[in-house]
C-alpha positions as CSV (number, residue, x, y, z in Angstrom):
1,X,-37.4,-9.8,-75.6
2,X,-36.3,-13.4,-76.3
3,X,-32.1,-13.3,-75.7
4,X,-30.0,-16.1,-77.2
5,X,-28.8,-18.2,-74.8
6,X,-24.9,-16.8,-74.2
7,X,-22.7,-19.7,-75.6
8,X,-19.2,-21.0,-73.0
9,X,-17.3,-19.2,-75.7
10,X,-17.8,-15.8,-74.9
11,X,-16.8,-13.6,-72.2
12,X,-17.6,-9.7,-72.5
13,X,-16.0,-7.4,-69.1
14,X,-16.1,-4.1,-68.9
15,X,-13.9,-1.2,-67.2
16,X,-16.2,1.7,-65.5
17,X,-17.2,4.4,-68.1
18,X,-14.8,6.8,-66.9
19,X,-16.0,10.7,-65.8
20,X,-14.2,12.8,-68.3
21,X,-13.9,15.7,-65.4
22,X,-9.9,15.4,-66.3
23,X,-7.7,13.4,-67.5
24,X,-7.0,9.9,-66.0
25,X,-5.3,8.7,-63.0
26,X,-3.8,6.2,-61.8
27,X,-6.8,4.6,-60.4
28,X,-8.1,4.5,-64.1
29,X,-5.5,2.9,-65.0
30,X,-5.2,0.1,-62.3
31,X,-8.9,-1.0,-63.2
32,X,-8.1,-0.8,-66.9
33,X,-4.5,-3.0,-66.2
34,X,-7.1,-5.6,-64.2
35,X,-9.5,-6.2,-66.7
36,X,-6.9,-6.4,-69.6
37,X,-5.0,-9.0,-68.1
38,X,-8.7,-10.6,-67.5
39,X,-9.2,-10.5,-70.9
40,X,-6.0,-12.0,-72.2
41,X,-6.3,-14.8,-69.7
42,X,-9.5,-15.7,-71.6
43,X,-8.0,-15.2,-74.7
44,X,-5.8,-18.1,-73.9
45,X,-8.4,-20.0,-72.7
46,X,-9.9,-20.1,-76.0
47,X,-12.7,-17.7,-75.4
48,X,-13.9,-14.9,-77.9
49,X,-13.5,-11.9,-75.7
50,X,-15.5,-8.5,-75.1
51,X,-13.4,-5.8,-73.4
52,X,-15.4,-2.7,-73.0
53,X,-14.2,0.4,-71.5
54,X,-14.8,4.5,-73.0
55,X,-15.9,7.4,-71.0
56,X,-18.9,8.9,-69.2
57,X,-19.5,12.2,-70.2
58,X,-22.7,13.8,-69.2
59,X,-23.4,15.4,-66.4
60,X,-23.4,19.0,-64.0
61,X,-19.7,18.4,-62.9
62,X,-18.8,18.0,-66.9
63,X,-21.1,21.3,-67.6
64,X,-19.5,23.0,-64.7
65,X,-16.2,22.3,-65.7
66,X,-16.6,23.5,-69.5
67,X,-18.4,26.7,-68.4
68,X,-15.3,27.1,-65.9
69,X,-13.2,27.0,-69.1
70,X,-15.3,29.2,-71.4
71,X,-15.6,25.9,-73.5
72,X,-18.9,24.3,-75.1
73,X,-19.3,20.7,-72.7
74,X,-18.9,18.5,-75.9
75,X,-15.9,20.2,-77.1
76,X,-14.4,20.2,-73.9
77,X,-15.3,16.0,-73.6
78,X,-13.7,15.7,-77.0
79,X,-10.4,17.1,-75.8
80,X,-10.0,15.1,-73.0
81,X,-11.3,11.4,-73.9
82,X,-8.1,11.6,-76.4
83,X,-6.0,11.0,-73.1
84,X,-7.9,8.1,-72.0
85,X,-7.5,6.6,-75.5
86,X,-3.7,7.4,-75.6
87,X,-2.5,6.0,-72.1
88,X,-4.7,2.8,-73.0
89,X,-2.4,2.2,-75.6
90,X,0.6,3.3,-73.8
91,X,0.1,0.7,-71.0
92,X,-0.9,-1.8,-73.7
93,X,-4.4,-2.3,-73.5
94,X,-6.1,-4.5,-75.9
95,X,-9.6,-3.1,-75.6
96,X,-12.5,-4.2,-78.0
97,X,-14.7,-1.2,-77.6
98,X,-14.7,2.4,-76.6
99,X,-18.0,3.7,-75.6
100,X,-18.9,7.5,-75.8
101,X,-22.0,8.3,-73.9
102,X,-22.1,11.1,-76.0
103,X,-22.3,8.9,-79.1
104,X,-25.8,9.3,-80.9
105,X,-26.3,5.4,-81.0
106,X,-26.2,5.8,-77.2
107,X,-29.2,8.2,-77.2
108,X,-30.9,5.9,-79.3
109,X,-30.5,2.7,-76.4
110,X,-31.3,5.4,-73.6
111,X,-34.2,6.3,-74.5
112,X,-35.6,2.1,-75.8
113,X,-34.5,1.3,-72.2
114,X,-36.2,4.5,-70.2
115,X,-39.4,3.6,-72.5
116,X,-39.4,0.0,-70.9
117,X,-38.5,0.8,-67.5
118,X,-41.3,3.3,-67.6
119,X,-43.9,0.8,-69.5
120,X,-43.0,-1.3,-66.0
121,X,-44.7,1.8,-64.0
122,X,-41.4,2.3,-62.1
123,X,-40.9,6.1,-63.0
124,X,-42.9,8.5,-61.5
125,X,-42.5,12.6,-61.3
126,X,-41.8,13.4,-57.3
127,X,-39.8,15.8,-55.0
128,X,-36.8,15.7,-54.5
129,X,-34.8,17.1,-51.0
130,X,-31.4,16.0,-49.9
131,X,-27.8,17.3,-49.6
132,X,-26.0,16.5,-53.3
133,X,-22.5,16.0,-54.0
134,X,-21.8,17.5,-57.6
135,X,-18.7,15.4,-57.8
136,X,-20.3,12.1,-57.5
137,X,-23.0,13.1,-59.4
138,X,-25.4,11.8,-56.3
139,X,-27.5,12.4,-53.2
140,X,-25.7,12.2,-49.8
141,X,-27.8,10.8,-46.8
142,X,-27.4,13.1,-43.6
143,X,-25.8,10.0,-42.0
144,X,-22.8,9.6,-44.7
145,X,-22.0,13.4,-44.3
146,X,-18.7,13.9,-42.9
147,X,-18.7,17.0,-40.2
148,X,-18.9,20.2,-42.3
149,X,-21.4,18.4,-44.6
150,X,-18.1,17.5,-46.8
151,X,-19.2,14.3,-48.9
152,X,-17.3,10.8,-47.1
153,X,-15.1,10.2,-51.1
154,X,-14.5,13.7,-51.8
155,X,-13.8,15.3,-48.5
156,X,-12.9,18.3,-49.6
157,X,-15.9,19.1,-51.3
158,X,-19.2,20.6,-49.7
159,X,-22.1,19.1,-50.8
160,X,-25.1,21.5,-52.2
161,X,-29.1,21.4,-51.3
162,X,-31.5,20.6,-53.9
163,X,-34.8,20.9,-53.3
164,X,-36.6,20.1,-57.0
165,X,-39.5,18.4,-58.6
166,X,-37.4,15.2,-60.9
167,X,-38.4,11.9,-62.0
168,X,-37.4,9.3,-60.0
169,X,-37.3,5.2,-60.2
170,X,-38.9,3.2,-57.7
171,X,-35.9,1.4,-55.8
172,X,-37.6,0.2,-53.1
173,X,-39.8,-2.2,-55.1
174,X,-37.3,-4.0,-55.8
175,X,-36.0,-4.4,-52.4
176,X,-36.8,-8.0,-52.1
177,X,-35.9,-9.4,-55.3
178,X,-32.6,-8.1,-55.1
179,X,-32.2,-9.7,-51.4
180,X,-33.2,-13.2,-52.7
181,X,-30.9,-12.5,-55.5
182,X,-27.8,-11.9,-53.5
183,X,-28.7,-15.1,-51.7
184,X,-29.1,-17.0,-55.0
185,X,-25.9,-15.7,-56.3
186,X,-23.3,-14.8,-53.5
187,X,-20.6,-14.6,-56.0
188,X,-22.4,-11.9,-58.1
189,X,-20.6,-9.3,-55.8
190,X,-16.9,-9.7,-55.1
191,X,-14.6,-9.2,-52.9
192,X,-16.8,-10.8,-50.0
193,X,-16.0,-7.0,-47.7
194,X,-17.9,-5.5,-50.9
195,X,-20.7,-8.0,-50.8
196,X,-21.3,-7.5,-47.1
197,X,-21.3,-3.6,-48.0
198,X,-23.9,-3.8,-50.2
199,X,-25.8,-6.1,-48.1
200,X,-25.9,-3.6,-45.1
201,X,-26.7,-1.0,-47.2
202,X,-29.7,-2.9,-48.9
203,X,-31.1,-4.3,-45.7
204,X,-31.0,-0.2,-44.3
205,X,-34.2,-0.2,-46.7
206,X,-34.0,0.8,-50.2
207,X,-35.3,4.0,-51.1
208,X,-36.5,5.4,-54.2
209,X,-33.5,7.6,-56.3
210,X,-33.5,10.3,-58.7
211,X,-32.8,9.5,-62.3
212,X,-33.5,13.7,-63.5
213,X,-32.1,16.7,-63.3
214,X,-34.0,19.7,-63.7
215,X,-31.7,23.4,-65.1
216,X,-29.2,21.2,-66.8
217,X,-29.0,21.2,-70.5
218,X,-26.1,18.7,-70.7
219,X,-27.3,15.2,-71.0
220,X,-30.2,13.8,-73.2
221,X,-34.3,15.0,-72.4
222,X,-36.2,12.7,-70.7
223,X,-37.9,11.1,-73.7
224,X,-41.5,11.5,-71.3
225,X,-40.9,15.5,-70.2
226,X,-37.9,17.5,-72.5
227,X,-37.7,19.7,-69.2
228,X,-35.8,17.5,-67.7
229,X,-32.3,15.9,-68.7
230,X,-31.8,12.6,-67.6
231,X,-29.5,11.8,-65.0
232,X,-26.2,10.9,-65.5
233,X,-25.9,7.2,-63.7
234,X,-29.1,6.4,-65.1
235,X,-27.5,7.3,-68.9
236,X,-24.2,6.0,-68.2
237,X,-24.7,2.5,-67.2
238,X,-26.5,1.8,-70.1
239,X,-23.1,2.8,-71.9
240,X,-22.1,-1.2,-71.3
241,X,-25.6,-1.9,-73.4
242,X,-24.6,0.5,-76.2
243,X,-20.9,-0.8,-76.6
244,X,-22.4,-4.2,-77.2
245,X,-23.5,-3.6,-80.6
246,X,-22.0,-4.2,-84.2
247,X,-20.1,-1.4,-85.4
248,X,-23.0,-1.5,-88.3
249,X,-26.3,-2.2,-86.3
250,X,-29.0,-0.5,-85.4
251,X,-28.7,0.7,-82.3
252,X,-31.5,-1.4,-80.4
253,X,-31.6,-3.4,-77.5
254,X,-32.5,-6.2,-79.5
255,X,-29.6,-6.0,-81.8
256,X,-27.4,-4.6,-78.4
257,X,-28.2,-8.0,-76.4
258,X,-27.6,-10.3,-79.0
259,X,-24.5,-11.8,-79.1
260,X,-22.6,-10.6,-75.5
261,X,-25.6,-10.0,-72.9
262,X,-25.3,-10.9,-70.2
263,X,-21.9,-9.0,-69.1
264,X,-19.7,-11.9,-67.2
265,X,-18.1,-9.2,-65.2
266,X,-18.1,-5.4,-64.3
267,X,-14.7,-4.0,-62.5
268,X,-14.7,-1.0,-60.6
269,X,-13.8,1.0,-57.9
270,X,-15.2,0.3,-54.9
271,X,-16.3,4.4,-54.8
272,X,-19.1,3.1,-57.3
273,X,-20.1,-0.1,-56.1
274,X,-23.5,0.7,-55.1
275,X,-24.5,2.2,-58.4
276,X,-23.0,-1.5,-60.6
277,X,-24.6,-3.6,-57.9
278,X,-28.2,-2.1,-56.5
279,X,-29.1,0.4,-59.0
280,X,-27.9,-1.1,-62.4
281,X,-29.7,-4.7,-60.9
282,X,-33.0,-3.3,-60.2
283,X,-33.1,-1.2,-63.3
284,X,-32.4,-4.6,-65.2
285,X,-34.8,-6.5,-63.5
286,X,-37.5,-3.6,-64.2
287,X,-36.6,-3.5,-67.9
288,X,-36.9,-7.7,-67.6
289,X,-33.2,-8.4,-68.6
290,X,-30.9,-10.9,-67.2
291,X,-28.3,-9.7,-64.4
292,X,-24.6,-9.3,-65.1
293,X,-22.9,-12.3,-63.4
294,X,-20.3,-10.5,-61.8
295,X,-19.3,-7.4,-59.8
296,X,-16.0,-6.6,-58.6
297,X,-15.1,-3.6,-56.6
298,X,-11.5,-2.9,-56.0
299,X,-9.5,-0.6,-53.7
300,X,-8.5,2.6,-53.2
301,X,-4.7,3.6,-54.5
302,X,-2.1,5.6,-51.8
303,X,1.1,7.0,-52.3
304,X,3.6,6.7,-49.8
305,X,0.4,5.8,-47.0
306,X,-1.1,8.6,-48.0
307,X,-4.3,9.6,-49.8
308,X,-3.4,11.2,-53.4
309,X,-4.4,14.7,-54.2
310,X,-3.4,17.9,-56.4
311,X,-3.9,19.8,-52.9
312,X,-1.6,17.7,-51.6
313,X,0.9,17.8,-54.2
314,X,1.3,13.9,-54.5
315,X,-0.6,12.9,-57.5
316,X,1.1,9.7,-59.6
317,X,0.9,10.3,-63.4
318,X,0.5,7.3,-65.0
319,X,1.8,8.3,-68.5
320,X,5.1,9.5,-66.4
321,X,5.1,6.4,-64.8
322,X,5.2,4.3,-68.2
323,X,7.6,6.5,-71.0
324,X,10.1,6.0,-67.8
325,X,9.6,2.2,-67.0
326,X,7.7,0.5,-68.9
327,X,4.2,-0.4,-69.7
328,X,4.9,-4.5,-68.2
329,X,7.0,-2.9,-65.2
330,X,3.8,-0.7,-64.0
331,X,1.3,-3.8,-65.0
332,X,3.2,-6.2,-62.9
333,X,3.7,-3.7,-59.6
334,X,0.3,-2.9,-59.3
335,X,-1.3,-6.3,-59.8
336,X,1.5,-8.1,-58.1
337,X,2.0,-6.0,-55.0
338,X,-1.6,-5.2,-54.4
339,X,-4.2,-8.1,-53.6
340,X,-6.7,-7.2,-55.6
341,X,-9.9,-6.1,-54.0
342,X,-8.0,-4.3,-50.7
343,X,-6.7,-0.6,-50.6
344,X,-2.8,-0.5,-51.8
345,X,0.1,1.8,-51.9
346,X,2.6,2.7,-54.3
347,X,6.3,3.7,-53.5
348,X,8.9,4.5,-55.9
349,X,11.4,2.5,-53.9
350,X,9.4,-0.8,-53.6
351,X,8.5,-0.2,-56.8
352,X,12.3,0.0,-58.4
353,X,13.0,-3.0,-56.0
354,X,10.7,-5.0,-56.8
355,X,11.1,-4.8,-60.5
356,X,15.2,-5.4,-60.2
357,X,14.2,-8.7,-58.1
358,X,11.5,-10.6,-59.8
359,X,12.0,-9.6,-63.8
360,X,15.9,-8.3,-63.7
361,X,17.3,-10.9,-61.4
362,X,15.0,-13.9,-60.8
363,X,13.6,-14.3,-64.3
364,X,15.9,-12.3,-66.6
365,X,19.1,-13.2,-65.4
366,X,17.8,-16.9,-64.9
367,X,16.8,-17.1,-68.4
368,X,20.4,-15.0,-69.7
369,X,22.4,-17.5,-68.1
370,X,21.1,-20.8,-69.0
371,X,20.8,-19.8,-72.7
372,X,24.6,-19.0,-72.4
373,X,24.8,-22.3,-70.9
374,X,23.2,-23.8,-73.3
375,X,25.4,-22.5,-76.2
376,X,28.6,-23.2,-74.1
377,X,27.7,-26.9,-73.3
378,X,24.9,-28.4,-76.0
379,X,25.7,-28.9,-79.8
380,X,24.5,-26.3,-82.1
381,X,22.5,-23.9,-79.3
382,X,19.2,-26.0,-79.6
383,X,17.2,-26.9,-76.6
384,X,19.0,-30.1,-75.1
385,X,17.7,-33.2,-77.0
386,X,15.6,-34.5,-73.6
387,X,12.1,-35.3,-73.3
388,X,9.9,-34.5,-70.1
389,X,9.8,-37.9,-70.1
390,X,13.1,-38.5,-69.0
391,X,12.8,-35.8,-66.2
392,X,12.1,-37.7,-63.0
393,X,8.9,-36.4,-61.3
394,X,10.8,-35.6,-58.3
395,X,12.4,-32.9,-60.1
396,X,11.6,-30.2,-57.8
397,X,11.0,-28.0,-60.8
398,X,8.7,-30.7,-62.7
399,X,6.9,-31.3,-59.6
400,X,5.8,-27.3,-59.2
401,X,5.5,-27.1,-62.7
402,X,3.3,-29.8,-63.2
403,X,0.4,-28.3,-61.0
404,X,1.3,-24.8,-61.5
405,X,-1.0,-24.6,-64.7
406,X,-4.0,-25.4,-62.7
407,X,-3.1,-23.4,-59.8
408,X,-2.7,-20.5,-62.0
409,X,-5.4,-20.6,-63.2
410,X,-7.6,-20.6,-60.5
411,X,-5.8,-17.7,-59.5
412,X,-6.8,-15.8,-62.5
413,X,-10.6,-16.7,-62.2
414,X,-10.6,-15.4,-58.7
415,X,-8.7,-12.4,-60.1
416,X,-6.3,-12.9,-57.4
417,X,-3.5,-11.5,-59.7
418,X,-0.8,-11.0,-56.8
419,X,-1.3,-15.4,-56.2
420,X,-0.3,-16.0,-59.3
421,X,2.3,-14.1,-59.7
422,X,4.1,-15.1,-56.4
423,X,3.1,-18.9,-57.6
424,X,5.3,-18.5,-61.1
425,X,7.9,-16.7,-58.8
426,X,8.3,-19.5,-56.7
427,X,8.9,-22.0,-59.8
428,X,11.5,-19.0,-61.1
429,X,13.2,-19.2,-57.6
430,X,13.0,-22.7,-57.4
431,X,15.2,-22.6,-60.8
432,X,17.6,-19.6,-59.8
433,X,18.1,-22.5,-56.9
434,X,18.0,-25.7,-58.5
435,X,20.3,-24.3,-61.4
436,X,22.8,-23.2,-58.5
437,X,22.4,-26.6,-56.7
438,X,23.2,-28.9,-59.6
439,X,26.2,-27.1,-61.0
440,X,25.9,-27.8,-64.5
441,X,29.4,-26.1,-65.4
442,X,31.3,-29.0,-62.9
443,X,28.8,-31.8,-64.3
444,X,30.6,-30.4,-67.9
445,X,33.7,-30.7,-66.6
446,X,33.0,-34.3,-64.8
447,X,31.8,-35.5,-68.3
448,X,27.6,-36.0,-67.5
449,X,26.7,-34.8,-70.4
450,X,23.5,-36.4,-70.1
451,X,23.0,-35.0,-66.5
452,X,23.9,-31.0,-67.9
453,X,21.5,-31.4,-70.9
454,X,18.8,-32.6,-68.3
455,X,19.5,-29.8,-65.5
456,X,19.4,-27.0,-68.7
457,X,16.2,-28.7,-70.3
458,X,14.5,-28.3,-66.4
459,X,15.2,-24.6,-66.5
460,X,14.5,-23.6,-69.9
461,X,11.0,-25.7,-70.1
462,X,10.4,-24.1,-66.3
463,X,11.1,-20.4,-68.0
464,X,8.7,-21.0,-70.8
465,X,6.3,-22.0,-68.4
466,X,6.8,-19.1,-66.0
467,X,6.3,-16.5,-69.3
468,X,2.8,-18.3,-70.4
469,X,1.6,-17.9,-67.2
470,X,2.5,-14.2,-67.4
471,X,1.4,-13.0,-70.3
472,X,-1.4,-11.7,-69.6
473,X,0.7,-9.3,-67.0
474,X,3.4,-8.9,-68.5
475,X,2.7,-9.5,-72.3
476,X,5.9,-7.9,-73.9
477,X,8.4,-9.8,-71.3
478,X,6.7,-13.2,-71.7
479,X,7.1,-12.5,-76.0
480,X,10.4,-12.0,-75.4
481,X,11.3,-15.0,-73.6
482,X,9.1,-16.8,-76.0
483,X,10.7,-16.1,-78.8
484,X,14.6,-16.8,-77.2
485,X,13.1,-20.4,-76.9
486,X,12.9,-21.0,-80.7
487,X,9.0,-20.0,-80.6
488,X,7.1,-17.9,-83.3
489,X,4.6,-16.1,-80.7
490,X,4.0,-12.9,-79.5
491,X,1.3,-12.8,-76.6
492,X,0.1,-9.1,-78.0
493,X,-0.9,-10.9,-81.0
494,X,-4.6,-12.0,-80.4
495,X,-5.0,-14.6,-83.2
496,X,-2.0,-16.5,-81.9
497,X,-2.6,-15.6,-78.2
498,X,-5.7,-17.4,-78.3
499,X,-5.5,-20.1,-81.0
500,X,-1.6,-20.9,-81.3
501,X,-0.9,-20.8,-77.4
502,X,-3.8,-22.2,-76.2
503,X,-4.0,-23.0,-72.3
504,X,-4.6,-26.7,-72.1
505,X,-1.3,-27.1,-74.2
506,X,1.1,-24.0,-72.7
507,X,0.4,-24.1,-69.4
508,X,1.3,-27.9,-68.9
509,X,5.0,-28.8,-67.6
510,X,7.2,-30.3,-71.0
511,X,6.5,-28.3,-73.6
512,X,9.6,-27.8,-75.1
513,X,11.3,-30.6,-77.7
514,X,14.5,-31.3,-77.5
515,X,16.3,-29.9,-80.4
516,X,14.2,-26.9,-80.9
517,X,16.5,-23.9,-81.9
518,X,17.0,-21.3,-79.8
519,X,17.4,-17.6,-80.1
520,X,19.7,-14.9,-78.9
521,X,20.1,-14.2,-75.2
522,X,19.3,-10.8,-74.6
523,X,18.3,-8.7,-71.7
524,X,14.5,-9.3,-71.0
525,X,14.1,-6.4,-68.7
526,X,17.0,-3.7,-67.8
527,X,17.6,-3.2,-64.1
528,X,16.3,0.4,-62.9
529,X,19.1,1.9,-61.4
530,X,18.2,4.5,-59.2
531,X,18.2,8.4,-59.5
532,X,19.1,10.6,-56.9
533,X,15.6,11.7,-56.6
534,X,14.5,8.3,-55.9
């Protein structure tokens, strides 16, 4: 197969396929939150964008789960992938495709893939022994097991022996060329704890795994032997191949791997690492396809320290969390307060505080006041007739401002998301402080007129600059502030997101011209006052 070679201009990321078991969680929607904000960051970097996420749907644990409701499996999926779709939107996710591994086209790519990985003599028919853990759909070595053979990620569950004839794909041949490709490419997996993960595990020896299930009816036929139903990691990765067609092509790898292939990055929880970044490699490399260029394994989510769980009666509902504060307030807490890559917590205290802090007072009231300013001391509300030019460089605002952009953005290509957003906080302190310093109501009153219009132009032009740089958090906020500066964009708009803002030109210090009109001052965000139950 002879790909096109994948233009600058592209970038394609996907979410996990997520189990469709229940509804989603939080975790869900952290790595969803993640790769958004991933994707709008290339949007304003001029890029045409692929965001992929949908749901994985095949599966014992799915067929369990129906049976356990007296409901047919694809009935049951079709109820629930409704509430994936649903809190997407609610938390403002601007995804490109949703794929259903469930979706006929799907079958169509499974079976083209399975019929070149097996033309490469790496499936053969074998035995399979070993403890199984339903729940993650995979084989447990004895070592992993924690004591009352209780799989080590769902540790209240007791894994189940198999002992069955399936097909399986040789791993272990490809031992080596994964090895030297690590070495080639030490960014491919990221953070570098989840890189040195997988290299341990890899240099334990690769072993063989099993990619069939025999006494399962849910999932497609091995397209060699109908007795068997493929297995489910096996099926689902190649949901990221499916969701890269054309809404109107036939579904084959040809048509699949056009445009997009290959994938720049994969996010996920750090539970699935070893599927994204051994097994989904080697089964590339068999099939002779390119490698994804990225894989990023995240954290684990607490609450209060501890470990969430319906046992324990501490589970965070995300859709609660959002219809009371706000899609941008739970985007900008979870990327902001959690270095992305390590374990975090959330508390409903830290949470509240840090929202009143950073968008109520810092920003929000920052922005409030000098518009009010700005209408009390400057003819006609427009932005003070100044030009950057006239701003010494020593301004301590122009002199963050004017590396911030760059800074930024290296922040957001590392996906170090709580960086940036304590970089743009520091310019938004550095203008609570500056606007406190200078005193531009007694500069009115001394007659410096020039010296007032220069102080307010400072602020307002360090405010714009603080919102670009957020947008792809906190798209709704940044809009809003936007527009109170006179300008015509709204950052969940992607035509203007990603031709009419571009980065180059927004993210530079002295945007605003003086004499641009200005729009109300309202309330960006509303402090969170506190109920008793808080």
């Amino acid at each position: 197969m002879n790909l096109v070679n994948k233009t600058q201009k592209t970038f394609a990321l996907t979410t996990p396929l997520y189990y469709v078991n229940d509804v989603p969680h939080i975790g869900s929607a952290y790595t969803t939150i993640a790769a958004d904000v991933v994707a709008r960051f290339q949007r304003l970097l001029g890029h045409e964008v692929l965001l992929i996420t949908g749901t994985d749907e095949h599966g014992q644990k799915i067929q369990r789960t129906a049976e356990n409701l007296g409901k047919n499996p694809q009935d049951f999926c079709d109820e629930i992938v409704p509430s994936f779709v649903s809190l997407w939107e609610l938390l403002n996710i601007q995804y490109d495709r949703f794929s259903r591994t469930t979706a006929p086209r799907h079958g169509a790519i499974v079976k083209e893939f399975f019929e070149r990985v097996w033309k490469s003599g790496d499936i053969y028919q074998g035995q399979q022994q070993g403890w199984y853990c339903v729940s993650c759909e995979e084989f447990k070595e004895e070592r992993e097991l924690l004591q009352g053979r209780l799989c080590p990620i769902h540790t209240n569950k007791e894994v189940e022996w198999r002992d069955e004839k399936n097909y399986f794909f040789r791993l272990s041949k490809y031992q080596n060329k994964l090895t030297e490709f690590y070495q080639l490419k030490p960014d491919f997996i990221q953070p570098e704890t989840r890189r040195n993960e997988v290299l341990s595990f890899v240099n334990q020896g690769l072993q063989d795994f099993s990619i069939s299930r025999v006494n399962l009816d849910w999932g497609f036929p091995v397209p060699t032997d109908p007795n068997h139903t493929l297995y489910v990691w096996f099926d689902a990765l190649l949901g990221y191949v499916t969701a890269l067609l054309e809404p109107d092509a036939e579904p084959t790898l040809a048509n699949a791997l056009e445009k997009w292939w290959p994938i720049n990055l994969h996010l996920i929880g750090k539970d699935i690492l070893r599927f994204h970044a051994v097994y989904w490699p080697a089964m590339l490399l068999s099939a002779g396809l390119p490698l994804p260029n990225r894989v990023f394994g995240h954290g684990f989510l607490t609450k209060d320290g501890q470990k969430m769980g319906k046992s324990l009666g501490n589970t965070l509902d995300p859709v609660e969390l959002v219809k009371r504060y706000g899609s941008d307030a739970v985007r900008y807490y979870f990327l902001k307060e959690i270095e992305f890559g390590k374990d975090g917590d959330f508390n409903e205290n830290r949470f509240i505080n840090v929202l009143n802090a950073d968008l109520a007072n810092d920003l929000g009231n920052l922005l409030n006041r000098t518009l009010n300013m700005v209408k009390k001391y400057c003819a006609e509300n427009n932005v003070p007739p100044i030009s950057k030019e006239a701003i010494s460089d020593e301004n301590p605002l122009k002199t963050i401002g004017l590396r911030l952009g760059e800074q930024v953005k290296q922040a957001y290509e590392q996906l170090a998301f709580n960086q940036a957003c304590e970089s743009i906080l520091l310019l938004v302190q550095t203008s609570n402080k500056f606007i406190d310093e200078q005193a531009p109501w007694s500069l009115y009153k001394q007659g410096q007129q020039q010296e007032v219009e220069k102080v307010l132009y400072a602020v307002l032009e360090s405010v714009r600059l603080a919102a670009y740089l957020l947008s792809p958090i906190i798209p709704n906020i940044s809009s809003d502030i936007y527009q109170q500066l006179g300008f015509g964009i709204n950052f969940n708009d992607r035509i203007q997101s990603s031709l009419n803002a571009p980065f180059a030109t927004h993210a530079t210090w002295g945007l605003l011209s003086g004499n641009q009109q200005l729009g109300k001052a309202q309330p960006i965000f509303k402090r969170i006052e506190p109920t008793k139950n808080d």
